[in-house]
N, C-alpha and C positions, 0 to 999 in steps of 0.2 A: 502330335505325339505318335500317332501310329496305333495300327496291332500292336497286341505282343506276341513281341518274338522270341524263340529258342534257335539260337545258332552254332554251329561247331565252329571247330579251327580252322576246317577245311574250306569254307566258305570266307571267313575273311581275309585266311593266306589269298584266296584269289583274287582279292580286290585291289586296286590303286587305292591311294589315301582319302583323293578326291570322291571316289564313289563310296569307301568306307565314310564318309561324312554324310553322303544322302542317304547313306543305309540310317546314319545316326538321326536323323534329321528327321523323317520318315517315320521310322518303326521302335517301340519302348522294348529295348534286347529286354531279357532274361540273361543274364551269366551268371550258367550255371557254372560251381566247383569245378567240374571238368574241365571248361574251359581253361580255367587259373592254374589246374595243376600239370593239363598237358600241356601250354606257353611255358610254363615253370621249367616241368621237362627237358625243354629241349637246349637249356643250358649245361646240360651232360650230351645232346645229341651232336656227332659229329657231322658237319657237309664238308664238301668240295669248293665250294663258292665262298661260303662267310665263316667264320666263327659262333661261336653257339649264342655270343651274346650280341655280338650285330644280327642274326636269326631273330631274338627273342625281341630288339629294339624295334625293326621292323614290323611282327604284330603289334609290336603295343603301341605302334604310332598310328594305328587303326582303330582300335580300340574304342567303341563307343562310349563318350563323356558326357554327352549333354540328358540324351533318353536310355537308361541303363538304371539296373538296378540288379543286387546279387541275390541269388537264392540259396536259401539256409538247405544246407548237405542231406540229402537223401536217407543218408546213415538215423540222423537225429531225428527227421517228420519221419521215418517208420519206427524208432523206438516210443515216440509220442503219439504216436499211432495207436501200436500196441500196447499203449499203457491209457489208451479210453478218450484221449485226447482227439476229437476233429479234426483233421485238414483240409482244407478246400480246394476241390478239383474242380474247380467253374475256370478255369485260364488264368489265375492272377497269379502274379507273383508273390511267394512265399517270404517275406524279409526280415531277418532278425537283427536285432540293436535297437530298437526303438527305444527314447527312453521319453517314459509318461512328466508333463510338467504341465504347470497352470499356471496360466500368462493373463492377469486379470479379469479373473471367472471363468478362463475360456478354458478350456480343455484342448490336449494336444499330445501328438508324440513324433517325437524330432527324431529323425535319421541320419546324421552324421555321415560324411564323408566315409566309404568304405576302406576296410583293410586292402580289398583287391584294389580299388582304382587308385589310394597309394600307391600301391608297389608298380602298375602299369605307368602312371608318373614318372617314378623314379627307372624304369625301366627302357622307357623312350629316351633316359638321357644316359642311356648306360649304366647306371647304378644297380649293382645288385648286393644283398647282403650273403653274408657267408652261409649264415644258416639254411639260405634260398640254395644255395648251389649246393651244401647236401641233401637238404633234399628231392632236389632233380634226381638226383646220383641215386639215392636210395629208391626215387618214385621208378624208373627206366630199370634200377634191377631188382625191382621184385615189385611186378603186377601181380593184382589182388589172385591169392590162388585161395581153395577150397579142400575142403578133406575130401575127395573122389571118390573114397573109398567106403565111406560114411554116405555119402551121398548118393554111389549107386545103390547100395543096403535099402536105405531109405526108399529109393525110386520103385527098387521090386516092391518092396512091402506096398506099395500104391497102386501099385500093378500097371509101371511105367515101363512101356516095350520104348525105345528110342529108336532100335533096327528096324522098326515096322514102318517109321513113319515116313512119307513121299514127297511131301511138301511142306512150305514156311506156313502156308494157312492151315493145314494139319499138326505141324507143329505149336501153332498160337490154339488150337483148339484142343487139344491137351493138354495144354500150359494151363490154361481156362479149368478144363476138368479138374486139373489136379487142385487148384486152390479154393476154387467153389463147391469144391465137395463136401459133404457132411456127415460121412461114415471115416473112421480109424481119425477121429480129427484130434488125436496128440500128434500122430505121424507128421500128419500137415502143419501143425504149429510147427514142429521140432527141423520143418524142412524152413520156416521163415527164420527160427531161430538160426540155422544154418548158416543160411546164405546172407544173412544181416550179419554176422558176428559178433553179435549181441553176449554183451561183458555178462560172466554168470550171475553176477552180483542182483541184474535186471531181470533174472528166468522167472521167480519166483513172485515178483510181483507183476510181472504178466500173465503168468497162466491164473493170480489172484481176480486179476479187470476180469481175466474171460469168463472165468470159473459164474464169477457177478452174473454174468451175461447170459449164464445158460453157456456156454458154447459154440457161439453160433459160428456158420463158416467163415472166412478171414472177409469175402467179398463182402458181409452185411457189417463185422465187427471190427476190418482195418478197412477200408477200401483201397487207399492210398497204399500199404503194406503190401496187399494183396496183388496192386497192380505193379507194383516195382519185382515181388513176388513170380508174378506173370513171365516179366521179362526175363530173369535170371531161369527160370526151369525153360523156358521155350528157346532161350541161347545154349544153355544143354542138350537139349534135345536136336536142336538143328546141328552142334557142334558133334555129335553122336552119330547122326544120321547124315553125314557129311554135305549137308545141305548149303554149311556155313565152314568155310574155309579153316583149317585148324593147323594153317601152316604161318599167319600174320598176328602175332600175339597184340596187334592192336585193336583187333575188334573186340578185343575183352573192354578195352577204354570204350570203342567206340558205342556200342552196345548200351553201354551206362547210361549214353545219352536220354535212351528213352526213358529212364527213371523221372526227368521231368518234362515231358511231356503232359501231363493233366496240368501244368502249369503256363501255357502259352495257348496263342488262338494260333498262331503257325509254326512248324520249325521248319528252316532254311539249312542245307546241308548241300554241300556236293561229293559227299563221301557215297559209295554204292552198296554198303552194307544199311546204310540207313534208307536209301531211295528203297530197296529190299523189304525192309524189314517195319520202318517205321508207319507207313500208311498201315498196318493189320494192329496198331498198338493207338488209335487216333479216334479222339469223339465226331460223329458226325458234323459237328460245327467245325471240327476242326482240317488244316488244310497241312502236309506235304508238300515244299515248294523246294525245286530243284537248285542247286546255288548258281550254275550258269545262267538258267533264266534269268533270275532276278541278275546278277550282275550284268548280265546285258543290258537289260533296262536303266539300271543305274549311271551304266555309260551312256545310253541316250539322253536321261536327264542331266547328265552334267551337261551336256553339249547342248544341251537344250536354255540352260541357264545359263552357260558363258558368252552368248548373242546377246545378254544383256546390258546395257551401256554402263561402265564402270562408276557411273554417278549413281545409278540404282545400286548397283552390287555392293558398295559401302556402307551402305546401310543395313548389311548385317542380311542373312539368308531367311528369315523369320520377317523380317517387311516384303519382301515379293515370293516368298513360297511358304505361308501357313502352311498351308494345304498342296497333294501333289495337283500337277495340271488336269484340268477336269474334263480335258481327252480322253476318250476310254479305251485307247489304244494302247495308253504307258499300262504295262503291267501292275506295277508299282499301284495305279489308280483303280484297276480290279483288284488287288488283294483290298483295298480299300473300301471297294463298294461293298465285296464280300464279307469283310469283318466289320465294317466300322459303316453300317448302309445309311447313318442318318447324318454324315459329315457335311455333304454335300449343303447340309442347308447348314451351319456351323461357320467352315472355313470360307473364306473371298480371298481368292487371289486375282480377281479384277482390279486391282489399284494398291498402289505402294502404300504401306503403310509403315509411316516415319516412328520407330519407337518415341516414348513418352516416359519420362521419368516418374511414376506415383507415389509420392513420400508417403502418404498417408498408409497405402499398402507397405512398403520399407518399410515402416516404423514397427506395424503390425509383426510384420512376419521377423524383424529383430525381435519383436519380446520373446517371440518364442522360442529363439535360437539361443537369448540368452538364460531363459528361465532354469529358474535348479530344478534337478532331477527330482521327481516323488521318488519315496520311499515307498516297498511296498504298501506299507498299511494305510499308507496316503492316496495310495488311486482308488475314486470313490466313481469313478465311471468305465463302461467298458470301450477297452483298448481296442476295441475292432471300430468305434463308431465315433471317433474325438470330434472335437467341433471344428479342429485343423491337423492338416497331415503336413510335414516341413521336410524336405529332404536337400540334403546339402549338395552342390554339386559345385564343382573348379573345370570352371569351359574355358580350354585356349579364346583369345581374342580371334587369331587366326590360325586354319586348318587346311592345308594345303595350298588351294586356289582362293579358297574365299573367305570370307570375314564373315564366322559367326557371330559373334557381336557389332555394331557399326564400329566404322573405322576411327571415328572422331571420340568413341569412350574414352573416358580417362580413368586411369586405373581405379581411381576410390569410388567411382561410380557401378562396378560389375558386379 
């Protein structure tokens, strides 16, 4: 399955299909919102070459299906954030819908097929609904703006010079300042409340959690808040301090990205405002990986895999490549050592391995796909620790060149 990855658009636009499958193959994405809603986007974006909705079919026939999973919107873990609620910043992915059931004593919560990798479905076959194409329309003309005016008010009262400052790492070390501080700290609430756009309805029982709390500054009492926090004043301030271009209104998208970062062990981009910006926003464990690199590699792994004799390759990419090749040349197989250092004794990809059908597993993992929902007062265990995690997923049989499932499956069998 891979690290986990955080990717932008800009990296899979660069891939052929074939190597968007080893990316899928490989590494457990993150898609994040942004991704869903700049693809969406660009069915209002005019080219020269295609149409906005051959554009939009194009990523989505990329689109990782097999290792993917979507993360719950930025907006929401910072309001649950600041209302006392936990989020975990260890690299996992954040996913909501689960629904709690119990499948013969056992404990479980089933994830359903996503809203996004529907609409990417229906999207690879051209299908788009009407309410998608307004809101491209509406997403393309009006990126997220801010009171400016409020906000620089705000920034003197912090005693934030933006003119003063020389660099991106100057810049993230006053972004820092400004949120870990623990003097004028309704200021600094009122600058998260800000830039979150937090419905008034929630002011009042937020500053109630913090009030709880003593006060403390946002890095001990949101961490999460704090660091998305981080990113929104230090994109101000570099955007001030003309460090960061303020003639591309897309770096305001692009920039989002790093909102989830505390959620991946790598993010892959080939955009240059994040090569910039994102390694100064990154935990030590964590890695900045260019999108040209890795897609280079990815082209050498396909080529590396298509020497294999068509009677191995039917049987599905998963019997001769568990694991990537354990050459430590492929890139691919360093980011691997680096995240994931105990694979090597795990995966064998010394010998073909013919799937096997295990009913007894089947059997298993239907009860739990089919069991009813708990209600809440029915969940009598905690949701972070079930005794089974179920996630639904719908894999093409085949994906460009190759057959991710064996070619001999027959439908009732996937």
């Amino acid at each position: 399955m891979g690290p986990i990855t955080l990717f932008d658009k800009s990296f899979l636009q660069s891939l052929s299909v074939d190597e968007a499958l080893w990316f899928d193959h490989f590494f457990l994405s993150n898609v994040c919102p942004l991704f869903y809603v700049e693809t969406l986007a660009d069915l209002d974006k005019k080219t020269q070459r295609r149409t906005p909705d051959e554009e939009v079919s194009i990523i989505s026939r990329k689109f990782p299906e097999m290792h993917s999973s979507p993360n719950m919107h930025h907006a929401t873990l910072c309001i649950q954030n600041l209302l006392g609620n936990a989020i975990p910043l260890t690299g996992q992915i954040v996913m909501a819908g689960g629904r709690p059931v119990n499948a013969g004593g056992q404990t479980g919560v089933v994830y359903d097929r996503s809203p996004e990798a529907e609409a990417f479905a229906r999207w690879q076959k051209g299908e788009f609904l009407e309410v998608e194409r307004l809101f491209a329309k509406i997403w393309r003309g009006t990126l997220k703006s801010l009171k400016l005016d409020e906000l620089a008010k705000t920034f003197r009262t912090l005693g934030i010079d933006s003119q003063s400052c020389k660099s991106l790492h100057e810049a993230k070390s006053i972004a820092e300042r400004v949120v870990n501080g623990t003097d004028s700290p309704f200021e600094r609430m009122k600058l998260a409340i800000l830039f979150f756009n937090i419905p008034e309805q929630l002011h009042r029982p937020i500053i109630q959690k913090w009030s709880v709390a003593g006060y403390p500054s946002l890095l001990y009492y949101a961490p999460y808040a704090a660091h998305v926090l981080s990113v929104d004043i230090f994109f101000q301030i570099a955007l001030s301090a003309n460090l960061i271009s303020t003639d591309r209104p897309s770096n305001r998208i692009d920039i989002a990205y790093l909102y989830y970062l505390p959620f991946c062990m790598m993010f892959v981009s080939s955009d240059r405002l994040h090569h910039k910006c994102a390694p100064l926003f990154l935990r030590p464990d964590q890695e900045f990986v260019w999108g040209l690199d890795l897609k280079a590699d990815l082209q050498r792994l396909n080529a590396h895999y298509s020497s294999l004799p068509d009677s191995t390759k039917e049987h599905g990419i998963m019997a001769f490549a568990s694991g990537p090749p354990k050459e430590d040349d492929y890139f691919v197989t360093k980011l691997w050592d680096r995240h994931l250092p105990r694979w090597r004794g795990i995966y064998n990809n010394d010998e073909l391995k013919l799937p096997t059908k295990n009913e007894k597993l089947t059997e298993h993992i239907s009860k739990f796909s089919k069991a009813p929902d708990l209600k809440p007062e029915e969940v009598d265990f905690d949701l972070s620790n079930p005794d089974a995690v179920i996630l639904e997923r719908r894999v093409s049989k085949k994906r460009g060149s190759w057959w991710q499932l064996p070619k001999y499956l027959k439908e009732d069998e996937k």
